[in-house]
C-alpha positions in Angstrom: 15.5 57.7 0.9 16.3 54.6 3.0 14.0 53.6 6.1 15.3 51.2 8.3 13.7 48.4 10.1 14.5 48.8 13.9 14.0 46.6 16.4 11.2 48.1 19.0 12.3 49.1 22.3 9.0 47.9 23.6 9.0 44.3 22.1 9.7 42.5 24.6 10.2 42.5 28.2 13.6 43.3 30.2 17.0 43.6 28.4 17.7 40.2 26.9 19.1 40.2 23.8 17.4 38.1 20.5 19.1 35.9 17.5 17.4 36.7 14.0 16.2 33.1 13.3 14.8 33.5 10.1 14.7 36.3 7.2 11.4 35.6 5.1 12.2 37.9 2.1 15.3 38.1 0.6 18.0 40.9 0.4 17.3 42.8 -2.8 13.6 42.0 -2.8 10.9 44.0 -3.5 8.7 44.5 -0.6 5.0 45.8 0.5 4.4 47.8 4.3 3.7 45.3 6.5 5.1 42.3 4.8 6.7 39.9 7.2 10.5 40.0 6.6 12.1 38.2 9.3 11.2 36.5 12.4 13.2 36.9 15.9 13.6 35.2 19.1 14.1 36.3 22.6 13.8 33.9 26.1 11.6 31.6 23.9 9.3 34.2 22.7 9.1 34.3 18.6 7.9 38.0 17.1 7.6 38.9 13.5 9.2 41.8 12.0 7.4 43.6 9.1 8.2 46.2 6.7 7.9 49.6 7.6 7.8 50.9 4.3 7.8 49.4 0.2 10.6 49.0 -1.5 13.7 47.2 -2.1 15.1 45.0 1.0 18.5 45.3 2.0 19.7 43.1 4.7 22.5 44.3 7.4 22.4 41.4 9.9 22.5 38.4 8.8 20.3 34.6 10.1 21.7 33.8 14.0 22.8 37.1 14.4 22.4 38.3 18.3 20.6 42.0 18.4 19.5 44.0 21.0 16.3 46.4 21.2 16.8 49.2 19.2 18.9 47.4 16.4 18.9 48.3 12.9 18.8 44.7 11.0 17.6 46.1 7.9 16.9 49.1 5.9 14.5 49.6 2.8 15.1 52.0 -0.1 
């Protein structure tokens, strides 16, 4: 069973969009819950994305991607 990683609707304020700056783990890596996995940036404001749930990392968008709230970058299986 595959969780995703989704981007909270509640992260930030208003409807800008955000560019995935940096994944920390990478695709096919094993990780923990809680585990930062990528970081994210929207009107100058950085936020960390961790893992919902353990397992194995599978990455759909890639670095510099542009996402809104409610995207799925990520899942883990």
């Amino acid at each position: 069973m595959s969780t995703p990683i989704v981007i909270a609707d509640d992260l930030w304020d208003g409807d800008a969009e955000a560019v995935i700056t940096a994944w920390l783990v990478s695709d096919g890596a094993e990780v923990a819950p809680g585990d930062l996995v990528a970081e994210i940036m929207s009107e100058k404001a950085q936020f960390e994305i961790e893992a919902p749930v353990a397992g194995v990392l599978k990455i759909l968008a890639g670095e510099d991607a542009v996402i809104g709230k409610g995207a799925t970058i990520g899942v883990v299986a």
